[in-house]
Biopython code that builds the backbone (N, CA, C, O; Angstrom):
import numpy as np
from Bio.PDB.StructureBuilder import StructureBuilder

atoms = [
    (1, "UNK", "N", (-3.019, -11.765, 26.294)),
    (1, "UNK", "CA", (-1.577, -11.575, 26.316)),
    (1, "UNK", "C", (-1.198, -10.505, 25.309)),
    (1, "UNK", "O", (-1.941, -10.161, 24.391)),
    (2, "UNK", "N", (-0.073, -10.036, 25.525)),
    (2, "UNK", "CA", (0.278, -8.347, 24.314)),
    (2, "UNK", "C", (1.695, -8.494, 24.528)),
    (2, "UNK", "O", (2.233, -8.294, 25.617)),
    (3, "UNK", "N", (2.530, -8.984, 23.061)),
    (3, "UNK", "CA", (4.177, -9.179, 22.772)),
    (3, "UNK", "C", (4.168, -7.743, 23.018)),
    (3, "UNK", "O", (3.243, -6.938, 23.131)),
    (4, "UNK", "N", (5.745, -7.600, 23.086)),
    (4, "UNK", "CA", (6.234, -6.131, 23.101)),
    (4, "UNK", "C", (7.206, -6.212, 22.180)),
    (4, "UNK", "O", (7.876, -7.230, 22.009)),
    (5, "UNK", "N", (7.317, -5.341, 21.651)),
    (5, "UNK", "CA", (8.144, -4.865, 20.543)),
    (5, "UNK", "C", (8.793, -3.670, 20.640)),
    (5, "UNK", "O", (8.201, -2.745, 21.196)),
    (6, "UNK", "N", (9.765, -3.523, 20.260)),
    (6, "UNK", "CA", (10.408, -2.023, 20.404)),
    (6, "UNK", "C", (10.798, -0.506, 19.727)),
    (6, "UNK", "O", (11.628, 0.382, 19.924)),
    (7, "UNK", "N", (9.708, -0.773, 18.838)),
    (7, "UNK", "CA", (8.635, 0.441, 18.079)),
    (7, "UNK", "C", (7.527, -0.096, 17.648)),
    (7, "UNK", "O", (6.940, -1.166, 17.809)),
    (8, "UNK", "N", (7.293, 1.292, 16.812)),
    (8, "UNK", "CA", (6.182, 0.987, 16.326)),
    (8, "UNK", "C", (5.758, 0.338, 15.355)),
    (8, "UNK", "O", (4.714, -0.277, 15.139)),
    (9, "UNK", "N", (7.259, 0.662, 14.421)),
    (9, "UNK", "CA", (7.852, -0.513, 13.127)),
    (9, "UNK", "C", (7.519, -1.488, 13.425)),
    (9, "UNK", "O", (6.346, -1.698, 13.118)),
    (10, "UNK", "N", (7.994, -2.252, 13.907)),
    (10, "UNK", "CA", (7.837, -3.816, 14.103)),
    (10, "UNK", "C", (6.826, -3.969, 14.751)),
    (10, "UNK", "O", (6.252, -5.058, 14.736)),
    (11, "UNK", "N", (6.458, -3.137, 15.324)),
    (11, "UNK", "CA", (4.728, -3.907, 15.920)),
    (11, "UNK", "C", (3.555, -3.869, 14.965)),
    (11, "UNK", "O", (2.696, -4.742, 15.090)),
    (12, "UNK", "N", (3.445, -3.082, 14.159)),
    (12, "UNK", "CA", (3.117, -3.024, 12.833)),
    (12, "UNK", "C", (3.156, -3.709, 11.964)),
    (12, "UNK", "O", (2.147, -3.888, 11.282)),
    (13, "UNK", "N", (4.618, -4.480, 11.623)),
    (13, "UNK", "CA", (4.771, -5.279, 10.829)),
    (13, "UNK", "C", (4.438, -6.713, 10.953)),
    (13, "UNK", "O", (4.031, -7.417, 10.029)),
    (14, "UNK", "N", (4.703, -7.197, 12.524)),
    (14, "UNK", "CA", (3.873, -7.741, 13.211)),
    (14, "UNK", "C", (2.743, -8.121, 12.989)),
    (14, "UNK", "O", (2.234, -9.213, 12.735)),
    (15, "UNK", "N", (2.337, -6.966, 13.124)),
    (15, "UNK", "CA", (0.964, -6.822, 13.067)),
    (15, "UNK", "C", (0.302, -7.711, 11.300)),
    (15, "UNK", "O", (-0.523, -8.567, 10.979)),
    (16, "UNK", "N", (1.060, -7.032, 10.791)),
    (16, "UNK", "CA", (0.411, -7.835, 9.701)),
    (16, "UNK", "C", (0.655, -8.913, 9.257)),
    (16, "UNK", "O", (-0.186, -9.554, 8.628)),
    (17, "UNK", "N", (2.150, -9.440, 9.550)),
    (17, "UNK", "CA", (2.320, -10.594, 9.551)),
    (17, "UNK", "C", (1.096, -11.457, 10.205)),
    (17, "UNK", "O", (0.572, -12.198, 9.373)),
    (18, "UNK", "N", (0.621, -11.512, 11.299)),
    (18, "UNK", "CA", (0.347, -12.601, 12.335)),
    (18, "UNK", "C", (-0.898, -12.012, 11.341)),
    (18, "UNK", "O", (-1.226, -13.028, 10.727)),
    (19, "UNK", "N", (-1.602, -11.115, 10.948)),
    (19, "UNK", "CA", (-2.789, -11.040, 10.219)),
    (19, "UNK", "C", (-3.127, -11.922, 8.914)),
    (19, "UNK", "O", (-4.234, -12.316, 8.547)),
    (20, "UNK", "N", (-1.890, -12.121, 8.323)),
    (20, "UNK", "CA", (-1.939, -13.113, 7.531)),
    (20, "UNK", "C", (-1.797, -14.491, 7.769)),
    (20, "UNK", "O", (-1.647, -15.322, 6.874)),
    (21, "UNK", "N", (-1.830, -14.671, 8.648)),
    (21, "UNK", "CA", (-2.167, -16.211, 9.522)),
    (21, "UNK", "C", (-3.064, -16.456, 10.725)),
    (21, "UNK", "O", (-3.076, -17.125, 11.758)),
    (22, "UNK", "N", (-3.963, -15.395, 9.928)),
    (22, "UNK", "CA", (-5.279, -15.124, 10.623)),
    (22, "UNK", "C", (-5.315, -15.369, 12.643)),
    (22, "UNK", "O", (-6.012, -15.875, 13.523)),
    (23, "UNK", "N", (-4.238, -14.720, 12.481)),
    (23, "UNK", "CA", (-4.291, -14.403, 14.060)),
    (23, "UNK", "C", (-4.402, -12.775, 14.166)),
    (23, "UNK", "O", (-3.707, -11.965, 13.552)),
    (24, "UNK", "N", (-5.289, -12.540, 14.956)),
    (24, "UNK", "CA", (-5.916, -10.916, 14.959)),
    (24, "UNK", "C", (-5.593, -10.493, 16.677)),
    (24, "UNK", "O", (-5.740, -11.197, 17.676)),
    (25, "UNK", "N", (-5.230, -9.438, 16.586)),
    (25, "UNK", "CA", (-4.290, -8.588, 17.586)),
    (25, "UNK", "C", (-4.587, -6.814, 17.333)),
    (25, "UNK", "O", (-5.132, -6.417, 16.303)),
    (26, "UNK", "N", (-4.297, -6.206, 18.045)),
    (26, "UNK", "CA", (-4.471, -4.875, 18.860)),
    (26, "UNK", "C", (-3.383, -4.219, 18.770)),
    (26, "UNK", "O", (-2.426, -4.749, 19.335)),
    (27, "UNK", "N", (-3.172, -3.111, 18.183)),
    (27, "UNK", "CA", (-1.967, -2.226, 18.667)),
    (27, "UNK", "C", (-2.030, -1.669, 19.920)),
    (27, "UNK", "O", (-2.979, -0.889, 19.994)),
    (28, "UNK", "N", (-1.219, -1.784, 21.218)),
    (28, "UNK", "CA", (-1.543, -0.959, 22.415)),
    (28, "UNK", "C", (-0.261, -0.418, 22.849)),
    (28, "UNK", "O", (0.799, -1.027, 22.704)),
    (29, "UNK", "N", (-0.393, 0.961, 23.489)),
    (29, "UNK", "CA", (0.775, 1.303, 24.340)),
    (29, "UNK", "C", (0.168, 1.265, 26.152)),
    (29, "UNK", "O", (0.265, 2.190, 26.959)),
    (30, "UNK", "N", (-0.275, 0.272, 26.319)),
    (30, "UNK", "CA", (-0.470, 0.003, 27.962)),
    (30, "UNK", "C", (0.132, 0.407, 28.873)),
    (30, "UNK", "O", (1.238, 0.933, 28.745)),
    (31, "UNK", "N", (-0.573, 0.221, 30.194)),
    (31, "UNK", "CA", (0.881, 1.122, 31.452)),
    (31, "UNK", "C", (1.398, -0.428, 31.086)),
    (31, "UNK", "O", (2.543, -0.298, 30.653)),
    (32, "UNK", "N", (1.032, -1.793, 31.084)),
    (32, "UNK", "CA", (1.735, -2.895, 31.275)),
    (32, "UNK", "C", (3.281, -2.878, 29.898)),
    (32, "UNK", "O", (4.389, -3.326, 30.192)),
    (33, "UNK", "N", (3.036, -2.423, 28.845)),
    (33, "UNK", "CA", (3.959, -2.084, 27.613)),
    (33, "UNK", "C", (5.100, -1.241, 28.384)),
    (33, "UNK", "O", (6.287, -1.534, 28.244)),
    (34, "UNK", "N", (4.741, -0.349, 29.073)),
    (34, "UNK", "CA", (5.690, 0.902, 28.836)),
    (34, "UNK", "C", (6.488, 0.440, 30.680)),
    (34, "UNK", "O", (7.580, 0.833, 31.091)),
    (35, "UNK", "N", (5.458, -0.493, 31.453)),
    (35, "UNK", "CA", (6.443, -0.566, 32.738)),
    (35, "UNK", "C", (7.841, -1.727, 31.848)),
    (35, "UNK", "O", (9.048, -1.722, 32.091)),
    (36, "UNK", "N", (7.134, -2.540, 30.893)),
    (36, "UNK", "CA", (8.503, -3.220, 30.671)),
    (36, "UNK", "C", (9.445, -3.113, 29.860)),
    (36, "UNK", "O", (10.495, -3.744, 29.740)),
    (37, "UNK", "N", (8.730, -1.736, 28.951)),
    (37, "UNK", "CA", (10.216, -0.997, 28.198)),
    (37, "UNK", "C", (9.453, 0.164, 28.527)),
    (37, "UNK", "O", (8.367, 0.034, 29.091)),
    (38, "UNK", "N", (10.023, 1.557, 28.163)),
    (38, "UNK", "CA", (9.171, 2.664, 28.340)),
    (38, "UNK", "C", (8.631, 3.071, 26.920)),
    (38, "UNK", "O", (7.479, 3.479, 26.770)),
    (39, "UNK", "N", (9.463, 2.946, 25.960)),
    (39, "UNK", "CA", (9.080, 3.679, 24.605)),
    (39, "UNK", "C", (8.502, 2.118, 23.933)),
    (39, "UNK", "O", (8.715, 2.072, 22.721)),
    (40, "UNK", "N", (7.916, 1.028, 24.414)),
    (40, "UNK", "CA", (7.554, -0.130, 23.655)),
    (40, "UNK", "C", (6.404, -0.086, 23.293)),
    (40, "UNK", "O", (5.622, 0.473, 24.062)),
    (41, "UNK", "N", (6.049, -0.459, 22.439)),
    (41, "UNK", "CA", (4.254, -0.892, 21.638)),
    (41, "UNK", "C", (4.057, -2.306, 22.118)),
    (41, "UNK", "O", (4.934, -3.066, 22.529)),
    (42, "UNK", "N", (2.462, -2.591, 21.971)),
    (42, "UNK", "CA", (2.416, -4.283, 22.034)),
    (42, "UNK", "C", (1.452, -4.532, 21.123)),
    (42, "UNK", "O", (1.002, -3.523, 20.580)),
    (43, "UNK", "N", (1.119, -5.293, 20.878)),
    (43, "UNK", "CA", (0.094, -6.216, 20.101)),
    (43, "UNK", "C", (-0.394, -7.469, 21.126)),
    (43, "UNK", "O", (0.251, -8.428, 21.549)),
    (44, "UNK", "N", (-2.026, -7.002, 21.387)),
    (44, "UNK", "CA", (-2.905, -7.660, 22.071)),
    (44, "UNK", "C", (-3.176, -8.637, 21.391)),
    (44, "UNK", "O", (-3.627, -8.345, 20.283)),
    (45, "UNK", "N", (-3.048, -10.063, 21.685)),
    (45, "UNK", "CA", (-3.698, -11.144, 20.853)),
    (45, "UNK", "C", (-5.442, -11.443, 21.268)),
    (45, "UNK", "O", (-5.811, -11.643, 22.425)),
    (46, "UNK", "N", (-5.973, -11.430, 20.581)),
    (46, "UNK", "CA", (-7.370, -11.432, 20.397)),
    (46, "UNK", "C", (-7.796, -13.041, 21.281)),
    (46, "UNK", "O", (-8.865, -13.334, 21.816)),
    (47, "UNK", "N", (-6.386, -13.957, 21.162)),
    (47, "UNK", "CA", (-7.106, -14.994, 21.698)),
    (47, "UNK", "C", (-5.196, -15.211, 22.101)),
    (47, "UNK", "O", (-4.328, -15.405, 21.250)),
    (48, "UNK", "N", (-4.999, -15.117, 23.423)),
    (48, "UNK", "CA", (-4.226, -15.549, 24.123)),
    (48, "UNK", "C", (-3.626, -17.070, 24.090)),
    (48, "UNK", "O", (-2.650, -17.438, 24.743)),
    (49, "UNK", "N", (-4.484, -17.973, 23.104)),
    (49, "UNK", "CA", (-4.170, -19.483, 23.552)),
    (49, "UNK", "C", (-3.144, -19.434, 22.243)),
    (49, "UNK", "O", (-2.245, -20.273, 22.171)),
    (50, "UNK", "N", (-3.300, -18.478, 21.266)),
    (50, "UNK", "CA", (-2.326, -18.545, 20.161)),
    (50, "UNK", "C", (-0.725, -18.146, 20.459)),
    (50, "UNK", "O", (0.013, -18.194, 19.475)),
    (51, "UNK", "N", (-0.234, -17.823, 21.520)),
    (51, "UNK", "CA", (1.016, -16.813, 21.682)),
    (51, "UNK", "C", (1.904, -17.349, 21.230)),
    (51, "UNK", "O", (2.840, -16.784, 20.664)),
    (52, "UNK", "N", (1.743, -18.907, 21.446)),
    (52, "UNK", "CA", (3.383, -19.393, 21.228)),
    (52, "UNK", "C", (3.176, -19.522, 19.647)),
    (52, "UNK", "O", (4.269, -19.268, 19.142)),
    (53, "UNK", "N", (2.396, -19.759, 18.822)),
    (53, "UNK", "CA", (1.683, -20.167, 17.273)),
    (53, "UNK", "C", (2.220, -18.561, 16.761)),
    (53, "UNK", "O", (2.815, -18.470, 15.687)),
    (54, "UNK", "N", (1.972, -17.358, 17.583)),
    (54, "UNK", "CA", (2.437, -16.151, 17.080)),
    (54, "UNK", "C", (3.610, -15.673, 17.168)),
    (54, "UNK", "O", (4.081, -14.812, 16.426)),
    (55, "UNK", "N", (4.286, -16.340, 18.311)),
    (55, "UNK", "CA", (6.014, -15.976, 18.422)),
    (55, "UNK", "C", (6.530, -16.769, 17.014)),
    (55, "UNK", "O", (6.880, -16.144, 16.013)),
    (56, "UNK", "N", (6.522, -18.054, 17.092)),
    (56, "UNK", "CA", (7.160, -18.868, 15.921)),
    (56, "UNK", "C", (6.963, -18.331, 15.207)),
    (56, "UNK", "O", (7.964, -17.889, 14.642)),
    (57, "UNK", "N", (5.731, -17.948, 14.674)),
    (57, "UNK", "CA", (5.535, -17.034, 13.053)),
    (57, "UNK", "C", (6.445, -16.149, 12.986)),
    (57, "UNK", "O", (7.315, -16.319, 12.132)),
    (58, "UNK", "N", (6.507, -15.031, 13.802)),
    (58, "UNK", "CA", (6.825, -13.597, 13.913)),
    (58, "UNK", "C", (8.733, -14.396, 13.403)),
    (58, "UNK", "O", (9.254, -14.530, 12.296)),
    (59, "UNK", "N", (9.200, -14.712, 14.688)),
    (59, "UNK", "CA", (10.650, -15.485, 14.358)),
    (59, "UNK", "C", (11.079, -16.151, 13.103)),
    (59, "UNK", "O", (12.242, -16.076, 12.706)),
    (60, "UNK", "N", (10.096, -16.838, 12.443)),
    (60, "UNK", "CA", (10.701, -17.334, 11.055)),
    (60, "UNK", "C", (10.383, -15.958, 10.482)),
    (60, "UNK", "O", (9.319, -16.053, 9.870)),
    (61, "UNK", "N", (10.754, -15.006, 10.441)),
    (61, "UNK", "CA", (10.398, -13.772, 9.749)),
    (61, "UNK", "C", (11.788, -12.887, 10.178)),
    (61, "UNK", "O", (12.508, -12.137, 9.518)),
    (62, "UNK", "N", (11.808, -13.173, 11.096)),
    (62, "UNK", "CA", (12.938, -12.150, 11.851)),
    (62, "UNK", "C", (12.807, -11.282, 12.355)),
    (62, "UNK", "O", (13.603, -10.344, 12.325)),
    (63, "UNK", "N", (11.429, -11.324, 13.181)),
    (63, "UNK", "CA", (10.893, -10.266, 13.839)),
    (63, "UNK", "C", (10.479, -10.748, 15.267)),
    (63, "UNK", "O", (9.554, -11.534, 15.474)),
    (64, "UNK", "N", (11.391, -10.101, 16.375)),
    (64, "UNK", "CA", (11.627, -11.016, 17.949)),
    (64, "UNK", "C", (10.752, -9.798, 18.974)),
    (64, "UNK", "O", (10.989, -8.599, 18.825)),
    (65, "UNK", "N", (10.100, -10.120, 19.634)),
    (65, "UNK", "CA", (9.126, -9.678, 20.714)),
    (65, "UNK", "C", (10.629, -9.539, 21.786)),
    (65, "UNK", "O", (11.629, -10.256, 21.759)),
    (66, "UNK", "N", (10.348, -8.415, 22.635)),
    (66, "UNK", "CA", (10.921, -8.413, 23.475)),
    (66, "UNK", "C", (10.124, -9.020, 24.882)),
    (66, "UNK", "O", (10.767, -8.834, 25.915)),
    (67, "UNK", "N", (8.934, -9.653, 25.028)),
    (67, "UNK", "CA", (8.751, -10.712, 25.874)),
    (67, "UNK", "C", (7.133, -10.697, 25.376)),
    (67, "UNK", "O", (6.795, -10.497, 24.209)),
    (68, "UNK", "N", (6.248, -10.936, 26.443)),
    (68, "UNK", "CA", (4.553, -10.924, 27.022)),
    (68, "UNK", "C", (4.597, -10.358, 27.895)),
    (68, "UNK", "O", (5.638, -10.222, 28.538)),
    (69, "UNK", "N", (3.360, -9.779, 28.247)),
    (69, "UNK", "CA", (2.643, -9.490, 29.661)),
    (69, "UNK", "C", (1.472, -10.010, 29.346)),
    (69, "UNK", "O", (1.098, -10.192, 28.188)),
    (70, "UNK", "N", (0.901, -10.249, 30.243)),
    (70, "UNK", "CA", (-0.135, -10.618, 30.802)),
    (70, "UNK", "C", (-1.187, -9.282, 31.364)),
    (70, "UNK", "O", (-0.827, -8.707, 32.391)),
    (71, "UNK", "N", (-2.373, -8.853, 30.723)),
    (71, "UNK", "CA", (-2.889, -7.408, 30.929)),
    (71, "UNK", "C", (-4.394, -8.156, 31.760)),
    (71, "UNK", "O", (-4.938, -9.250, 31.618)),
    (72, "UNK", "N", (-4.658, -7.105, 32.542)),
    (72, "UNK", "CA", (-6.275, -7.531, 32.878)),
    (72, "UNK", "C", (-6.358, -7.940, 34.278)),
    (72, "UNK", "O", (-7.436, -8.294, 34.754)),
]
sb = StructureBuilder()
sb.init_structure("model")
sb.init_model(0)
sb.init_chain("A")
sb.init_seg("    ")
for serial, (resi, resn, name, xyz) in enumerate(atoms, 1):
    if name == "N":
        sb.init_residue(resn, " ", resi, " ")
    sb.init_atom(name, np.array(xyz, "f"), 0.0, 1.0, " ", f" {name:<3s}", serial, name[0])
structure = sb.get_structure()
């Protein structure tokens, strides 16, 4: 699964957030990223069964995914 975010800022920050709760993820700009925003980044989760464990994190932070896709 890969959140979308709507730069690169926050996918980044993201990014390190969820790194410090040892959930490990991918920076990607996919065709699947850009069909559901055009200018969006995502972050690939390394293990898909974590997504909802990585939204909550990201949210008590104040940092909101503009959805998932599903890649592959």
């Amino acid at each position: 699964m890969t959140l979308i975010f709507t730069s690169v800022t926050y996918a980044l920050k993201a990014l390190r957030l969820l790194a410090d709760h040892h959930i490990h993820t991918t920076l990607t700009r996919s065709p699947a990223v850009t069909a559901v925003r055009g200018c969006g980044y995502g972050l690939r989760l390394a293990d898909p069964s974590r997504l909802e464990e990585a939204k909550r994190i990201l949210e008590r932070q104040g940092v909101y995914s503009l959805g998932a896709v599903k890649e592959g």
